[in-house]
C-alpha positions in Angstrom: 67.1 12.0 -21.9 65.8 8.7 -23.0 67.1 6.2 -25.0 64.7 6.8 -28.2 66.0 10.3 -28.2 69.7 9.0 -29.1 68.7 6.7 -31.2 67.0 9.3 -33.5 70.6 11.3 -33.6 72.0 10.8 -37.3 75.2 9.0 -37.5 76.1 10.8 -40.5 78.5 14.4 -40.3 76.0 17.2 -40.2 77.0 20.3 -41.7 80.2 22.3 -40.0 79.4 24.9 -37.6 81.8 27.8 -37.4 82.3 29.5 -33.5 84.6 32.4 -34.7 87.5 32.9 -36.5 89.9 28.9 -36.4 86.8 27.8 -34.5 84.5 25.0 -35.5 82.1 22.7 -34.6 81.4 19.6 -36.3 78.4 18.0 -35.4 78.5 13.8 -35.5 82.4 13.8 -37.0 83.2 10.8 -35.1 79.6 9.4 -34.0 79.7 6.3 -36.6 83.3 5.4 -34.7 81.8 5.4 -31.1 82.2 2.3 -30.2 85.7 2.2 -31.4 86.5 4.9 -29.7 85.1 4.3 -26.7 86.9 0.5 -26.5 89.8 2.7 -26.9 89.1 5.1 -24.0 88.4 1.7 -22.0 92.4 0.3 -22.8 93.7 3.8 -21.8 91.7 3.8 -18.8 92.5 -0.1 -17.7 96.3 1.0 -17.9 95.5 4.7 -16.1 93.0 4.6 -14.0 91.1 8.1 -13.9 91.4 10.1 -10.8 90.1 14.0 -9.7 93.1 15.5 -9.9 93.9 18.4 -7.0 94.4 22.1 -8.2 97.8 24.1 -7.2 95.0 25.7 -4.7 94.2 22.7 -2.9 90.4 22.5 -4.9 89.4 18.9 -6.6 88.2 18.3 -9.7 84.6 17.1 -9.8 85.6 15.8 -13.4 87.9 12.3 -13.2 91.0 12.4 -15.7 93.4 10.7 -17.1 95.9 10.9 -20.2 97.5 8.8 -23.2 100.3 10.0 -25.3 104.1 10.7 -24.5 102.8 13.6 -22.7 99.9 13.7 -19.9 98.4 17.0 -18.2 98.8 17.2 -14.3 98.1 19.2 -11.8 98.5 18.9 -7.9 100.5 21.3 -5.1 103.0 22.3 -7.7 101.4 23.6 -10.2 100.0 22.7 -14.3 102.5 20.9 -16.2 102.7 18.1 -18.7 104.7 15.0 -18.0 106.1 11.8 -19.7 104.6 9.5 -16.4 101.7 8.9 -14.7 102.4 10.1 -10.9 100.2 7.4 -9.4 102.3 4.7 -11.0 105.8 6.2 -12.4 105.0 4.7 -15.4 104.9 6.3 -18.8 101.7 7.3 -19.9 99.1 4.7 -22.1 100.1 5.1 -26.0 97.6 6.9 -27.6 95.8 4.3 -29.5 95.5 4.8 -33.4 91.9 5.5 -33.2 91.6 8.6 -31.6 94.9 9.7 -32.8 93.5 9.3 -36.7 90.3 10.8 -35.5 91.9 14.0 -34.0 93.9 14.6 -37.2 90.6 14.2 -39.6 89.2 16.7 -37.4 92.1 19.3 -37.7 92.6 19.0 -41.3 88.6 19.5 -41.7 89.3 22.8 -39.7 92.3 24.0 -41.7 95.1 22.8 -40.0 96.8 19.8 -41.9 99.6 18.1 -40.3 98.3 17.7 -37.0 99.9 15.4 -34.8 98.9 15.0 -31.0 101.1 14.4 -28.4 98.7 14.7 -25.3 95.7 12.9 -25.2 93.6 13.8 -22.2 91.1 12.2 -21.2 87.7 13.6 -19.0 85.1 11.7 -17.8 82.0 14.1 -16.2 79.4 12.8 -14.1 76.0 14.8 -13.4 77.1 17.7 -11.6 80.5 17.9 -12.9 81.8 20.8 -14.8 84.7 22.7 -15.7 85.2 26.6 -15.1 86.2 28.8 -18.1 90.2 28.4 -18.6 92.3 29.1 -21.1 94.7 25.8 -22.9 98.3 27.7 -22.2 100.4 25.2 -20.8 101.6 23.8 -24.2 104.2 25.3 -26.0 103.1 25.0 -29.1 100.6 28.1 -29.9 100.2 27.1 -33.5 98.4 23.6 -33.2 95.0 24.1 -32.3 92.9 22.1 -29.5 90.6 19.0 -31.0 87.9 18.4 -28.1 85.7 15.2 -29.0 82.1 14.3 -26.6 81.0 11.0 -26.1 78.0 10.3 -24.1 75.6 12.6 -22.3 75.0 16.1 -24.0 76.8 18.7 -22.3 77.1 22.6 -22.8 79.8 23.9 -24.1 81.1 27.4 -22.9 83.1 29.4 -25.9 84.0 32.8 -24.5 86.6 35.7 -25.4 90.4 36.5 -24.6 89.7 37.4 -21.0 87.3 35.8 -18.6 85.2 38.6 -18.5 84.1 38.0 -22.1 80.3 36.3 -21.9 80.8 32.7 -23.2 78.2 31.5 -26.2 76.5 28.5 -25.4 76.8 25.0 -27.9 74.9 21.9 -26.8 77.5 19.0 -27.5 75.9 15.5 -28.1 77.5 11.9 -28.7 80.6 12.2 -31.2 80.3 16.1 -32.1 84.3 17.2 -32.6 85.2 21.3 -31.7 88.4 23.0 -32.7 89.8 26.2 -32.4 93.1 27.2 -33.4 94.5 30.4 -34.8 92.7 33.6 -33.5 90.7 31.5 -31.3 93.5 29.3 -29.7 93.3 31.1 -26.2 89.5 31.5 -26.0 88.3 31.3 -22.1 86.1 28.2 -22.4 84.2 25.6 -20.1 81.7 22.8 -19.7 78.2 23.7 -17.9 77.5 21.4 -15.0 76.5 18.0 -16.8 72.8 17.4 -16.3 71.4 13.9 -15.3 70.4 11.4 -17.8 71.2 7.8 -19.3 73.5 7.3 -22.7 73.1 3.9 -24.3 76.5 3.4 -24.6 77.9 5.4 -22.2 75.2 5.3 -19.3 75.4 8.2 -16.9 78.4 10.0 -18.0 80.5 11.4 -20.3 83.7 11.5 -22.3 85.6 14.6 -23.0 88.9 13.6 -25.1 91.2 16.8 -25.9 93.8 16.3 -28.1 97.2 18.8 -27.7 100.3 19.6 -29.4 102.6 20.4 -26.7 106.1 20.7 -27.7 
């Protein structure tokens, strides 16, 4: 995709799109705070390097994480789990800067859930080929905050399936600073990211963002 294509992309909110019941998309929510947001992504990143993290079955990522927050998600020999420190350094996690904290709690209260407060903050970068298998968010143990999922970057599909993996997923183009999030009825929709196509973001270059914002305890 070429630079005059992203250009033409409104900065202003487009009109919310619902997914199913406590599922939204918002379409350009935090696209006039890019650039703040992604100098934030840039601190977190300069204090926690990303890394492909290694599955309980021995498979690595193809997309590079890392987290912010009092709680990060890992994931190696041992299983999923959230924890207070980065295992590469022992030290606690990156705050979560105010930026994309405010901007996941906007997003929630525009989906119907006020009071949101984030204590995981992960963070995904996706080069071309990279993708992310349908999954379900169950590792947190609180059920009644919904996931807020912000794209920066490079359009990517997203995959919005059913309560079991079986369930065909619909198919949502995501560009630079849409917002999704599904709570409620929705909170344990199988979802996923199609592999990311090739192509050059003007602020972003050859990649892109996923931040997902959880309420774990």
């Amino acid at each position: 995709m070429t630079g005059d294509l992203f250009d033409a992309l409104p900065d202003a909110p487009g009109e919310a799109q619902p997914l199913a019941e406590g599922a939204w998309l918002f379409p350009a929510l935090a696209r006039a705070d890019a650039a703040a947001l992604l100098a934030a992504i840039q601190t977190v990143v300069d204090a926690a390097p990303l890394r492909h993290m290694v599955t309980p079955g021995g498979h690595t990522m193809s997309v590079a994480m890392t987290n912010c927050g009092p709680l990060g998600w890992v994931s190696d020999a041992r299983g999923y789990r959230y924890a207070p420190t980065d295992p590469h350094t022992g030290q606690p996690w990156p705050v979560m800067p105010d930026v994309l904290r405010k901007l996941s709690m906007h997003a929630a209260e525009r989906a119907g859930y006020p009071g949101y407060e984030p204590d995981a903050c992960l963070i995904n970068r996706y080069a071309p080929g990279a993708r992310m298998s349908l999954h379900q968010d169950k590792d947190e143990r609180d059920a009644a905050a919904p996931i807020v999922s912000l794209s920066l970057g490079l359009p990517a599909t997203f995959l919005f399936g059913g309560m079991t993996r079986a369930d065909r997923p619909q198919r949502y183009r995501l560009a630079h600073g849409d917002v999704v999030v599904w709570g409620g009825p929705s909170r344990f929709v199988f979802h996923g990211v199609a592999p990311l196509a090739r192509g050059h973001h003007p602020e972003v270059g050859d990649h892109r963002y996923n931040v997902t914002f959880r309420k774990v305890t």
